[in-house]
One Martini backbone bead per residue (centre of mass of N, CA, C, O) as a GRO file, in nm:
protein
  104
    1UNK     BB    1   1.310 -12.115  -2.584
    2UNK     BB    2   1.447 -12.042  -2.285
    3UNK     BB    3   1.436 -11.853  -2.002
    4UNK     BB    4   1.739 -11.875  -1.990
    5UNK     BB    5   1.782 -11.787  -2.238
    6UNK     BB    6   1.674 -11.506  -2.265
    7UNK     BB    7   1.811 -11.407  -2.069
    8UNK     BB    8   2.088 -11.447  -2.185
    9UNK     BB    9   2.013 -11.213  -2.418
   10UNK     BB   10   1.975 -10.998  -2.326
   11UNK     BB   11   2.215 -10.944  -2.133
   12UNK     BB   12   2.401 -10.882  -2.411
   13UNK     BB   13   2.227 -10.669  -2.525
   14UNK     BB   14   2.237 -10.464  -2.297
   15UNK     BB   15   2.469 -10.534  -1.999
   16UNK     BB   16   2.285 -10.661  -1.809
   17UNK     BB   17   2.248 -10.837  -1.556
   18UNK     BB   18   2.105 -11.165  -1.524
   19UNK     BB   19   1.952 -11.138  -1.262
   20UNK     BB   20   1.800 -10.875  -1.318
   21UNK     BB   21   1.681 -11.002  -1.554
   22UNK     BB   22   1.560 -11.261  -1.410
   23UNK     BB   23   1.349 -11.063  -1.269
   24UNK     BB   24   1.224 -10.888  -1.482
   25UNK     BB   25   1.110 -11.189  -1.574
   26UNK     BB   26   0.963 -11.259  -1.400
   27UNK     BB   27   0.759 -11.040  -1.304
   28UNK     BB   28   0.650 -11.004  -1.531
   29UNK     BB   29   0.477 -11.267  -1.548
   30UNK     BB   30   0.334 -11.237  -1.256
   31UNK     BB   31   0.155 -10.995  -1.376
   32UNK     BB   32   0.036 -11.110  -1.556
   33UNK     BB   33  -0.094 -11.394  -1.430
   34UNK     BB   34  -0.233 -11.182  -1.207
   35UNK     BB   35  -0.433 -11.054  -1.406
   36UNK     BB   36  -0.591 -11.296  -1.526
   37UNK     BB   37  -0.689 -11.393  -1.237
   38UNK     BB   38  -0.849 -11.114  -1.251
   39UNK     BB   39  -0.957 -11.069  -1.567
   40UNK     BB   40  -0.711 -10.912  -1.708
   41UNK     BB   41  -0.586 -10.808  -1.955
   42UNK     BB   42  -0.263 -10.792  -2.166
   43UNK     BB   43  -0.141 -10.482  -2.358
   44UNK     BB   44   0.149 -10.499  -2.623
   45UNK     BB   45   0.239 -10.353  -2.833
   46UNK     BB   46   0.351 -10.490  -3.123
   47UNK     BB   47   0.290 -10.814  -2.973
   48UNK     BB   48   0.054 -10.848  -2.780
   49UNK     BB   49  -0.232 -11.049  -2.604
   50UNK     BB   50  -0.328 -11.157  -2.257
   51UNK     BB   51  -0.625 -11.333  -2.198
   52UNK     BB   52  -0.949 -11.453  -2.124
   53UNK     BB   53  -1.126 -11.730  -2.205
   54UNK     BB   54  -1.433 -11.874  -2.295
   55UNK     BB   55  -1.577 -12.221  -2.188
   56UNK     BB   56  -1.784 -12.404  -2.264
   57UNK     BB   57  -2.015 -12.624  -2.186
   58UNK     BB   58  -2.003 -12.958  -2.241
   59UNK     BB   59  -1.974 -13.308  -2.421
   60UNK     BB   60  -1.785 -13.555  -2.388
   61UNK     BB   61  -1.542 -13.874  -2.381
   62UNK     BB   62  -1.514 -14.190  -2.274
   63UNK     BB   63  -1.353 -14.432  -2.427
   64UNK     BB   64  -1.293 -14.679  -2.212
   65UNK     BB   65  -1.578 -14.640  -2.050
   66UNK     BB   66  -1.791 -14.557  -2.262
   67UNK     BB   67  -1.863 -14.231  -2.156
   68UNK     BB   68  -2.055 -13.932  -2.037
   69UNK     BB   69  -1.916 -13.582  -1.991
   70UNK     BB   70  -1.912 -13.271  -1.813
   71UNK     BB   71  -1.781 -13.034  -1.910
   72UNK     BB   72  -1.691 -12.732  -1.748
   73UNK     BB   73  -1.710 -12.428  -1.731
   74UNK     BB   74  -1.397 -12.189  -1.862
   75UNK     BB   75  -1.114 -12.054  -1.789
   76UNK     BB   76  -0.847 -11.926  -2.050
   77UNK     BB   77  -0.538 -11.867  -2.150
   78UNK     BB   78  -0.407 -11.629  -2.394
   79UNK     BB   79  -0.268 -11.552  -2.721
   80UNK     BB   80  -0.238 -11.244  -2.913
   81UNK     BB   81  -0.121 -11.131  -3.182
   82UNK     BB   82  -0.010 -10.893  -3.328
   83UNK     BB   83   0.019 -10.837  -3.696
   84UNK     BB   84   0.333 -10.752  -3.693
   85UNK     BB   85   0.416 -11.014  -3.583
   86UNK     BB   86   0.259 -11.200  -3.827
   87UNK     BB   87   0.407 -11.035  -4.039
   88UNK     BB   88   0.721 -11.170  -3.936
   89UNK     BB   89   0.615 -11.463  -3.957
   90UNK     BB   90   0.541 -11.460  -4.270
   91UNK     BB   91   0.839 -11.359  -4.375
   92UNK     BB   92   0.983 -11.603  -4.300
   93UNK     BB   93   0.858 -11.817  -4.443
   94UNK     BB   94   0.866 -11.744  -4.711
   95UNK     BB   95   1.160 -11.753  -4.761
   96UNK     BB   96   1.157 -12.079  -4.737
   97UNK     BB   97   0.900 -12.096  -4.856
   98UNK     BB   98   0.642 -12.116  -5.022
   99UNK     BB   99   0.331 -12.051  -5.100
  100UNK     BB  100   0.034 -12.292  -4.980
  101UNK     BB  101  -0.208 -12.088  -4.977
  102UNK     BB  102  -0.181 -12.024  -5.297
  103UNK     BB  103  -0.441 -12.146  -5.471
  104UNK     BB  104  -0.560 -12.190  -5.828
   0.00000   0.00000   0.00000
């Protein structure tokens, strides 16, 4: 889905125009990304949390130059569903495919 379709989902479902959710979903985003940059987590109940994540440095591969080099730590935004959130797309799951994850 994009974000065009969401807009266009929400305004048909509230009756608010398209316009107004359309900024109103921009706003979201940038408060997020907002937070993010701040380093401040965004935590929404029942749906999941915005966070921000450390990567510790590493040492890496060119393989074409088969050089070895050091990607430097860094911060990268992650996003963590809520429980229901995961509970609600593994009912999803389950009702077209069989469990494959509980072998005996």
């Amino acid at each position: 889905m994009t974000k065009a379709e969401l807009v266009s989902k929400i305004a048909k479902r509230t009756g608010i125009e398209r316009e107004a959710v359309l900024t109103t979903v921009e706003a979201f985003m940038e408060e997020v990304k907002g937070s993010l940059a701040a380093g401040e987590a965004v935590h929404l109940r029942g749906f999941g949390s915005f966070l921000v994540k450390h990567r510790a440095q590493k040492t890496g591969r060119l393989l074409a130059q088969n050089t070895t080099i050091i990607i430097p730590a860094h911060d990268v935004p992650a996003f963590k569903p809520a429980d229901v959130f995961v509970d609600q797309v593994k009912q999803r799951g389950s009702t077209t495919a069989p469990d494959s994850t509980n072998r005996s």
